[in-house]
C-alpha positions in Angstrom: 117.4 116.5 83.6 116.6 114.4 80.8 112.7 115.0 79.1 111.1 112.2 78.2 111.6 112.3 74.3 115.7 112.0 74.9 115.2 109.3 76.9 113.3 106.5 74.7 116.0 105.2 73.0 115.4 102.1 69.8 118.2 100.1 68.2 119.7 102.4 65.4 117.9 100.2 62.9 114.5 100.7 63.9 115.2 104.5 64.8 114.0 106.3 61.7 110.7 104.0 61.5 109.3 105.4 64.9 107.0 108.6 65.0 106.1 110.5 67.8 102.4 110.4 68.1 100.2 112.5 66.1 99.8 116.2 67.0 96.8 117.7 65.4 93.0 116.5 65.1 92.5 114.0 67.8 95.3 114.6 69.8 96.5 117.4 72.3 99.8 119.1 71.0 102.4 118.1 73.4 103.5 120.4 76.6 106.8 120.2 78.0 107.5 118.0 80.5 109.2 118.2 83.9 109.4 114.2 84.2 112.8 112.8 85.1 113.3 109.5 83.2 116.6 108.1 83.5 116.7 104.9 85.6 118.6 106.7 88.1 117.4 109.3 88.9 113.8 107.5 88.9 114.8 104.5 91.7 116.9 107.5 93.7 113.9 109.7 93.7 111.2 107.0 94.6 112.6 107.1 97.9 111.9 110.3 98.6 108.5 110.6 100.4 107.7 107.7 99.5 105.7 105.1 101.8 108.1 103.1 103.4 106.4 100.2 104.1 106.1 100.1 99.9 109.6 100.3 99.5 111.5 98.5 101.8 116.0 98.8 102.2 118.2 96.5 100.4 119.2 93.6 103.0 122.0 93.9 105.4 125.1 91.8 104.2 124.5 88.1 105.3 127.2 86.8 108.1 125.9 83.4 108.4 127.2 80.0 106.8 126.7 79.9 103.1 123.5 77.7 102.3 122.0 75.0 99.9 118.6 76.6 98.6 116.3 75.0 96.1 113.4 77.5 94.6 110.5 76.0 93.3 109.6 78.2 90.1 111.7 80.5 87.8 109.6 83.2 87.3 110.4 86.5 88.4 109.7 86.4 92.0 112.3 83.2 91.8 114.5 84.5 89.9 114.4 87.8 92.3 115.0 85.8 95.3 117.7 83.8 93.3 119.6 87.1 92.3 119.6 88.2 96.3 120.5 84.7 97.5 123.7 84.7 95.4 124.8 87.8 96.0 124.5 86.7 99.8 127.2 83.9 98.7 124.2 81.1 98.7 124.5 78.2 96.2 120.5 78.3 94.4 118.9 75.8 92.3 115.8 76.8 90.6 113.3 74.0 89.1 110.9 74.9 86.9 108.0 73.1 85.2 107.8 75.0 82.3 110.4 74.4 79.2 111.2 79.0 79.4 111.6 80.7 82.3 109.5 83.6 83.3 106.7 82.5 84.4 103.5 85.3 84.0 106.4 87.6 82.5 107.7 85.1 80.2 107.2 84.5 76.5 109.0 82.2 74.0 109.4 81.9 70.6 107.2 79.8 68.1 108.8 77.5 65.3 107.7 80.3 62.9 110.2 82.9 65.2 107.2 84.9 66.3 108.0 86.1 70.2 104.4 85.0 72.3 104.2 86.5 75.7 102.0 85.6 78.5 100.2 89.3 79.1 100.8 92.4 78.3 103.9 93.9 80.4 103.7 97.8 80.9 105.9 99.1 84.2 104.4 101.6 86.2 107.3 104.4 87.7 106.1 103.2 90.6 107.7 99.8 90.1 111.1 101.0 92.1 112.0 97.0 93.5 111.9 96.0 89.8 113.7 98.7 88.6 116.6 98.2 91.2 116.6 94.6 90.1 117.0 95.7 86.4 119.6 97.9 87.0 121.8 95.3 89.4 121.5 92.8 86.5 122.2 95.5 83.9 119.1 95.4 82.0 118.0 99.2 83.1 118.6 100.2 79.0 115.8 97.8 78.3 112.7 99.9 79.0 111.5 102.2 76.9 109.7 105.5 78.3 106.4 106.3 76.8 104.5 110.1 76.8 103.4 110.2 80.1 100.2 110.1 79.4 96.9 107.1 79.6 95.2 107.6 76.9 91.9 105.9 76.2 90.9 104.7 72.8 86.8 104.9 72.5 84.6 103.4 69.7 84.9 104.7 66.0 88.3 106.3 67.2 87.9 109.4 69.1 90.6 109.7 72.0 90.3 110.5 75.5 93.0 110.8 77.9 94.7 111.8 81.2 97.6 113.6 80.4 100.3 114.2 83.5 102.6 116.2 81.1 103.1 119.0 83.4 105.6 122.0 84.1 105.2 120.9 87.5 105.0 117.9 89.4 102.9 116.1 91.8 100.2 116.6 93.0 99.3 119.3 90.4 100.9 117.4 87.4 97.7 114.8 88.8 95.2 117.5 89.4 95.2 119.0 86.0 95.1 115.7 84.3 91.6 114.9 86.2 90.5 118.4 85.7 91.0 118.7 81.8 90.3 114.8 81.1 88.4 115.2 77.8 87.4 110.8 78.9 84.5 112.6 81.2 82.1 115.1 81.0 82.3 118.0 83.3 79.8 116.9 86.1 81.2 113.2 86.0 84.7 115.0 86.4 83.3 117.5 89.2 82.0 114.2 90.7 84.9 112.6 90.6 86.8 115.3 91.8 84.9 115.0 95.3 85.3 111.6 95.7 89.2 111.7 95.5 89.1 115.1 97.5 87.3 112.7 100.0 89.8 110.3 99.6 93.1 108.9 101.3 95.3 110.2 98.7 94.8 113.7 100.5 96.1 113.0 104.0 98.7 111.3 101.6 100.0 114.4 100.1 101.2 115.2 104.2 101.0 111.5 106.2 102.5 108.8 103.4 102.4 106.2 105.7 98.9 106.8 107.4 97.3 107.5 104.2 98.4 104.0 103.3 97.5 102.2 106.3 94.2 103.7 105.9 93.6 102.3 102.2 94.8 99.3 103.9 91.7 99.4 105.9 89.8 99.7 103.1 90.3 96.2 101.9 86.9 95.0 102.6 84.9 97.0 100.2 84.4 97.5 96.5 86.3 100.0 94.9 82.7 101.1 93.3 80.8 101.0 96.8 83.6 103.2 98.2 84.2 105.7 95.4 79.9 106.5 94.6 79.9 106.3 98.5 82.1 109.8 98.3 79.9 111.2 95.1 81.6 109.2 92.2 79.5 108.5 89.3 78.7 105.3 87.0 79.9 107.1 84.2 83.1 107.4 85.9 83.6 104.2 86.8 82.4 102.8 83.2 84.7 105.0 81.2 87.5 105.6 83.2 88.3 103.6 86.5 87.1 100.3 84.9 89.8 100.3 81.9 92.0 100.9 84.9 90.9 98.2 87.2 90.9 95.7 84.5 94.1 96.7 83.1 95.9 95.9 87.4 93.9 93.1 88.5 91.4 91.6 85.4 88.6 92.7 87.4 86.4 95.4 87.3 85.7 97.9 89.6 82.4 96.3 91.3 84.4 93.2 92.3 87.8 95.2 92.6 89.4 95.6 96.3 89.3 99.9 97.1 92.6 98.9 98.6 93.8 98.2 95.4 93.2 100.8 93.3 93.7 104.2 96.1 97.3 102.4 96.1 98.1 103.2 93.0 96.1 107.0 93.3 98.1 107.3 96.1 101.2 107.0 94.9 99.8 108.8 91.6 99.3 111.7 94.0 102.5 111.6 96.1 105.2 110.8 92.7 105.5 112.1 89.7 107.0 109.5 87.9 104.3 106.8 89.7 102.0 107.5 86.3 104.8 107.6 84.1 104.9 104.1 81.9 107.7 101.7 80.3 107.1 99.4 78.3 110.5 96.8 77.2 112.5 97.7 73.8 111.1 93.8 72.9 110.1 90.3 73.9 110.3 89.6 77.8 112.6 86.3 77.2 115.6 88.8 76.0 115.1 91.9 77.7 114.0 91.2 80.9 114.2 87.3 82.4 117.4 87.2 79.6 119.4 89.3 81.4 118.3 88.1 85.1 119.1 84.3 84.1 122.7 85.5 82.7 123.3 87.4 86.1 122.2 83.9 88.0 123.8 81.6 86.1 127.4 83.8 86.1 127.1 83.7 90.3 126.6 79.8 89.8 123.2 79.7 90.4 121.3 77.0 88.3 118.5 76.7 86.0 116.4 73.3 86.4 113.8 73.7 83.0 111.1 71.0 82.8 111.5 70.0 86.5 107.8 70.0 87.8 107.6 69.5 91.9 105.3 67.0 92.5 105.4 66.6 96.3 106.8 68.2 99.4 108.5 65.3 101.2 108.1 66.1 105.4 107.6 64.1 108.7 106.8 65.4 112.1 109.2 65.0 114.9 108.2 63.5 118.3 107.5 67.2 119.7 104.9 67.9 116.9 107.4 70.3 114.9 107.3 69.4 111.4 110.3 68.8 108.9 110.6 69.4 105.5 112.6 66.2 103.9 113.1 66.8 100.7 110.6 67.8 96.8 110.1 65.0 94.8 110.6 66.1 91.2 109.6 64.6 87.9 110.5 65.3 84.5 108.8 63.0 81.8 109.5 59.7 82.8 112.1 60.6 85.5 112.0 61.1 88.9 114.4 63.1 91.6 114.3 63.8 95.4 116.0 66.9 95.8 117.4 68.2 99.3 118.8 71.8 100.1 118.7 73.6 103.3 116.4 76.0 102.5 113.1 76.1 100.3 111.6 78.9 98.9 108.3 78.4 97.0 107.5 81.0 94.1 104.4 80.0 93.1 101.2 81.7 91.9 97.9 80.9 93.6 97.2 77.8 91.6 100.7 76.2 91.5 100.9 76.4 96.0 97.4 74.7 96.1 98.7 72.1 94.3 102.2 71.9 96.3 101.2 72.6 100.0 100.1 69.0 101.5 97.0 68.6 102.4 97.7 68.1 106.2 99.2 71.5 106.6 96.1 72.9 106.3 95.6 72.6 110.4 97.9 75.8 109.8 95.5 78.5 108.9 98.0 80.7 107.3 98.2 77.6 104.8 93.9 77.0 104.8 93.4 80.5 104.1 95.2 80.2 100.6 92.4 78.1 99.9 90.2 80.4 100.0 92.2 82.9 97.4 92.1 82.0 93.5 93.5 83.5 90.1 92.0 85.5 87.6 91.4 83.8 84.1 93.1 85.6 81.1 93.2 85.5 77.2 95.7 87.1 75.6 95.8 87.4 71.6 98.5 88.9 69.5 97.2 90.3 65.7 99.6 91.0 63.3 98.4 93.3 60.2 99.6 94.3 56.5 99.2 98.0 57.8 99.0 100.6 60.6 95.5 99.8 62.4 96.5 103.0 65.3 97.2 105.9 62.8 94.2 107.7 63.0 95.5 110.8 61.0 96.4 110.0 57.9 94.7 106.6 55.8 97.5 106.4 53.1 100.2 106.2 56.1 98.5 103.5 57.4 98.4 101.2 54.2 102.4 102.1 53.5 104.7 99.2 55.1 108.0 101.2 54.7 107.8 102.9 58.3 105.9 102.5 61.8 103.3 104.7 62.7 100.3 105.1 65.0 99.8 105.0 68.3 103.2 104.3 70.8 102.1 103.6 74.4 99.4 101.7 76.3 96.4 102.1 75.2 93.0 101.7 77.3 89.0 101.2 76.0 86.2 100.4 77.5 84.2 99.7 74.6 85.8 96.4 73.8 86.1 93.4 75.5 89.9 93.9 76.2 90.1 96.9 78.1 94.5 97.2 77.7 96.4 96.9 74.4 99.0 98.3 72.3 100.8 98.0 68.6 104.1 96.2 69.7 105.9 96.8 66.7 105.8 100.7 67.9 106.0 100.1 71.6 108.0 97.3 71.8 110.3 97.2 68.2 113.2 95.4 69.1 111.5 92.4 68.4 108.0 92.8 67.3 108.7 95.3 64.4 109.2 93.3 61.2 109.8 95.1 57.8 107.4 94.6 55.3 104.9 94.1 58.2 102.3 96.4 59.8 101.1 96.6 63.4 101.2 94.2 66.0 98.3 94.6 68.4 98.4 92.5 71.8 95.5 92.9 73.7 94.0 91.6 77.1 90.8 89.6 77.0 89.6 90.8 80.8 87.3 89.3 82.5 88.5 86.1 80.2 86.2 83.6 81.9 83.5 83.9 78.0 86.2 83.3 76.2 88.0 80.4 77.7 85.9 77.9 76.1 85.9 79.3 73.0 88.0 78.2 70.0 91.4 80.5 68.8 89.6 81.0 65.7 86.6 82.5 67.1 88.2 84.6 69.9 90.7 85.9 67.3 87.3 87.1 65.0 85.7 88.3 67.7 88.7 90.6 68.5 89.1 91.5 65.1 85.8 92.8 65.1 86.3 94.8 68.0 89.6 96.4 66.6 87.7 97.8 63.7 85.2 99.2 65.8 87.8 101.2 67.9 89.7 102.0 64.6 87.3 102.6 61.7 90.8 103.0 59.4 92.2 99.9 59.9 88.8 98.8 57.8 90.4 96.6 55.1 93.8 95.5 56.6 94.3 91.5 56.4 95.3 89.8 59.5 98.4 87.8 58.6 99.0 86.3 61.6 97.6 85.8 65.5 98.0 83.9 68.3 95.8 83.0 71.5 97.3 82.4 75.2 94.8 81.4 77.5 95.8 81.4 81.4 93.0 80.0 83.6 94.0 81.6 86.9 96.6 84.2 86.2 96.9 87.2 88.7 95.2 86.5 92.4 91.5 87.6 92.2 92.4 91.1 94.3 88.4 91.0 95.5 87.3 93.1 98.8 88.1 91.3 101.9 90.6 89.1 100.6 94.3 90.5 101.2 94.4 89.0 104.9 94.6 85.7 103.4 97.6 86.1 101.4 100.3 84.0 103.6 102.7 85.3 104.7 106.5 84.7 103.4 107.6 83.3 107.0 105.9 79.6 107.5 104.9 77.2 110.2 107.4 74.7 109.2 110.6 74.8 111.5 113.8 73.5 110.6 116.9 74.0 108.6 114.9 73.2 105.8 112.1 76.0 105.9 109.8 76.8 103.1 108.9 80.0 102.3 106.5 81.1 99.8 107.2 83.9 97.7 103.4 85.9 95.5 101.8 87.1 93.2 102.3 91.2 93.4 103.6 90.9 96.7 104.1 94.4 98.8 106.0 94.7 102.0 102.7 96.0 103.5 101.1 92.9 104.7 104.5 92.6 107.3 103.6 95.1 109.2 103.0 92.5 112.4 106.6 91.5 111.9 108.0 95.0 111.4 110.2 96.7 113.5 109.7 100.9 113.2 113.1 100.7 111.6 111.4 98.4 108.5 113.4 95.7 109.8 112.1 91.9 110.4 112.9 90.2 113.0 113.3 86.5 114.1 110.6 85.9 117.0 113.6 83.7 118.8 117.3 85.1 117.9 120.6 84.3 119.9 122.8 86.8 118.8 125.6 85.0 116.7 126.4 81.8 116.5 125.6 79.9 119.7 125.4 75.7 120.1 124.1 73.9 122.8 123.3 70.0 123.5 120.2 68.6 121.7 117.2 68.7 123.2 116.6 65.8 121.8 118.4 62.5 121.5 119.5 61.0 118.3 120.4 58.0 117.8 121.3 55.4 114.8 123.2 52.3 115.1 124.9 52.7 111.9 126.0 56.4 111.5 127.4 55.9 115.6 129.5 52.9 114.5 131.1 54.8 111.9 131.4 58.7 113.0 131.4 58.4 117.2 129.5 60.1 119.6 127.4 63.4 117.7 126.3 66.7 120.0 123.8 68.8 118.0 124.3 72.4 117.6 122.6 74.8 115.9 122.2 78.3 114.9 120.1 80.9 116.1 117.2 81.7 114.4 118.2 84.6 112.2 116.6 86.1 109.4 119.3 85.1 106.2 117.6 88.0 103.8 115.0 89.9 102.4 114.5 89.2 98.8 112.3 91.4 97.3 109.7 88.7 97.0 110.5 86.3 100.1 112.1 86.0 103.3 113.8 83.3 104.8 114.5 82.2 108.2 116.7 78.9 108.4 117.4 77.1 111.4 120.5 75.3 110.4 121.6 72.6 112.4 125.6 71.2 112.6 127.2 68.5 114.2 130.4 67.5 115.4 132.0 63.6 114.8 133.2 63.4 118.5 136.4 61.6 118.0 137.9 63.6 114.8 135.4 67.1 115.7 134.4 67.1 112.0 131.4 68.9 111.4 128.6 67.4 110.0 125.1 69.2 108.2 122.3 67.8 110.0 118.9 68.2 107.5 116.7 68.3 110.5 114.3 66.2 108.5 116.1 62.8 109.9 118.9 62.9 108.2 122.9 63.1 108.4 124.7 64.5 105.3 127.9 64.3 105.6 130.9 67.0 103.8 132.3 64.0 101.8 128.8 63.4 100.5 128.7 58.9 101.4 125.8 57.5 102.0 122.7 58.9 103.7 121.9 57.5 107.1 118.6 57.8 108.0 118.0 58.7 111.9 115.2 55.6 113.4 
């Protein structure tokens, strides 16, 4: 069993420059730890007790015929359903907008070779899908383990944490953190204490699953309303859960979904390694979407950069089913109608309202995504001639010769970013730079002052705020920064508004079917579809592959003079897969050239395509 020390592994290089964190003054001295941390072990053991509707099985092997399936967006719930679709034997096609792939986990590289990201990436142990997806595309070496501890940086630099390092595991490893927090004072703790007593995450500890659906239930109230409702405190909420609900969703705990945040105590309460953090050895481009594009793109899959969609091309049939034709795609001056068999949108909140036609919104799964919107963000990187975390020793902090300071995520809430961390510690691989001093990245939440505001002044602002956290960094230059602003980021998790997340399966029937894939999506919202198993299943399957005369008649002049008489089959409604972000239920329709018995792909949007690819006929 590996502790978590052996486990946090740098590039030989960069290996002498890294400290562990300070040990005397501020600091607790470190206990030892009980935490498994190997990638193994940690996906292997989040199955055990584990909610199951959280953590659904890895798809059954896919029998069907191998389809044409176009993804709109290459971030990583794209990319996720890519990987599962090719190793279902699918051909993929994934178009993205943007010149780097990512998405909100993406960054790229400035003509200066700094690495920008989009946010600030830190990977819960609860993450288990993301983590089987690392390890399948070989990129499990990339994360490295922090001290499994939150610590909380208040102003003029004294240190409060919650510190899971434990002999023994959950719950106690959680209980004793809470208990000897030195963030609260005693009757805020006792307080607090109640309220989670009161709490799901007990019945949790026995009943996974009911505990869950009964933070489910929660959904329509404010975390705050909920947790002072059980005996919870302000003070609680202001120097504790706030950092923490800023820090998930960019909101703070008054306009925060309870759901949300008795998830994650839940599975605090329930795994050990849920608290544990990862952060990636270095930029997100190399260490995580690098090594998911190189798995795609090895399976054939393809990578579309610069390819915005600008319209979803449908028609309605006689019987009122509608058809998806085709996405009409533009890149600069170009344009491109693109057809596949299957659709699968991976968009965020802002990007589906401005794909979905307007008509679909008859649909009420597709109106009620209306009524959802994103999160604004700001996100600034400062780059320093010296140490701004090391709080033990000034004359360490002014030498440029090794990294020191603080190496993990690091909360506040007396700034206006309430998550940050020195990336040249956390993250070397990439930010470290010899001859250079800390790199702090640092989220702006709530963003919505700052988005009008010029880089220049944000970047002061924040500056300020730094040197009010960390009274030593006094005197250190910024060399460098940057400023990303997102306008709607993450989907605005506020009380009452999880039942209008759509769901992956949509309205739209035919071969062609679009499914949507979102923003932190968990397999909870399913649990309509669900069989007790975890299973989904189709709400009309033949078993196998059955054909039958058309319903309908078909009929064009031109394809009949050149192919014969046509009977439509079609296969039954089966789900294809479950990708970890989307499902997919095609309806594929074949037929047959009567005189040779050829098959033909019928794209049930009016159109014959036939194997030798000639000329569309369209169906009048």
């Amino acid at each position: 069993m590996a502790s978590v020390a052996a486990t946090t592994t740098l590039a030989p290089a960069l290996a002498p420059r890294r400290r562990a964190r300070p040990g005397s003054g501020l600091l607790p001295p470190r206990r030892a730890s009980a935490v498994r941390c190997s990638l193994d072990s940690n996906v292997s053991d989040m199955g055990v007790n584990a909610p199951k509707g959280l953590f659904p099985p890895e798809p059954e092997h896919y029998r069907g015929p191998k389809l044409k399936v176009a993804i709109i967006g290459a971030g990583l719930a794209g990319m996720s359903t890519a990987v599962e679709l090719l190793d279902q034997g699918h051909e993929v096609d994934l178009y993205e907008s943007r010149p780097f792939i990512g998405g909100k986990v993406g960054s790229f590289v400035d003509r200066q070779g700094n690495h920008i990201e989009m946010g600030l990436h830190v990977f819960f142990g609860c993450y288990s899908n993301l983590f089987r997806l690392m390890k399948k595309v070989g990129a499990d070496n990339n994360l490295l383990v922090k001290e499994h501890t939150h610590t909380f940086v208040n102003k003029g630099g004294t240190i409060g944490e919650l510190d899971f390092r434990f002999p023994v595991g959950a719950p106690l490893h959680g209980i004793q953190a809470f208990l000897r927090t030195n963030q609260l004072k005693v009757y805020d703790k006792a307080r607090n204490a109640v309220a989670l007593a009161l709490s799901p995450v007990v019945r949790a500890l026995v009943d996974p699953d009911g505990a869950l659906q009964q933070v489910r239930d929660l959904d329509d109230i404010s975390f705050s309303d909920w947790f002072m409702s059980k005996g919870g405190t302000r003070e609680s909420i202001t120097r504790m859960w706030d950092p923490v609900a800023y820090a998930l969703g960019f909101i703070d705990c008054d306009n925060i979904s309870a759901r949300c945040m008795l998830t994650i105590f839940t599975l605090f309460a329930t795994k050990t390694e849920a608290s544990l953090l990862r952060m990636l050895k270095g930029s997100p481009d190399v260490y995580l979407s690098g090594p998911i594009k190189k798995y795609i793109t090895d399976r054939g899959g393809r990578f579309h950069l610069r390819w915005g969609c600008r319209e979803v091309l449908y028609e309605k049939s006689p019987d009122g089913e509608t058809y998806v034709k085709g996405l009409l795609l533009t890149k600069a001056t170009s344009r491109e109608i693109i057809k596949a068999d299957a659709y699968v949108a991976a968009c965020d909140v802002p990007g589906i309202k401005r794909l979905l036609p307007s008509e679909w919104r008859e649909w009420e799964m597709f109106d009620n995504i209306y009524k959802l919107d994103g999160v604004p963000v700001v996100t600034v990187q400062l780059r320093y001639n010296g140490w701004v975390t090391e709080l033990q020793d000034l004359e360490k902090s002014r030498q440029l010769q090794r990294a020191v300071g603080l190496d993990n995520l690091l909360y506040t809430a007396d700034a206006d970013f309430s998550c940050f961390s020195d990336l040249a510690l956390s993250s070397p691989a990439d930010y470290y730079i010899e001859g250079q001093g800390s790199l702090i990245q640092a989220v702006l939440t709530p963003g919505d002052p700052y988005m009008p505001l010029p880089n220049e002044e944000i970047i002061s602002k924040v500056q300020k705020q730094v040197v009010e956290l960390f009274p030593s960094s006094r005197g250190l230059e910024v060399t460098w920064s940057s400023v990303v602003k997102i306008g709607q980021s993450l989907y605005r998790e506020a009380p009452g508004n999880d039942p209008f997340r759509p769901d992956q399966k949509t309205p739209v029937k035919n071969s062609s079917s679009l499914d949507l894939t979102r923003n932190r999506t968990t397999s909870t919202a399913w649990k309509e579809q669900l069989s007790p198993a975890g299973e989904r299943r189709p709400t009309s399957a033949v078993p196998g592959r059955s054909c039958w005369p058309s319903e309908r008649s078909y009929s064009s002049t031109t394809a009949r003079r050149r192919w014969g008489t046509f009977k439509s089959c079609r296969l039954a409604e089966q789900p294809l897969l479950h990708c970890r972000e989307a499902w997919i239920f095609p309806t594929t329709h074949t037929c047959w050239n009567g005189q040779t018995n050829q098959p033909l792909s019928f794209l049930a949007s009016g159109c014959w395509r036939f194997p030798q690819r000639p000329p569309v006929y369209r169906i009048q």
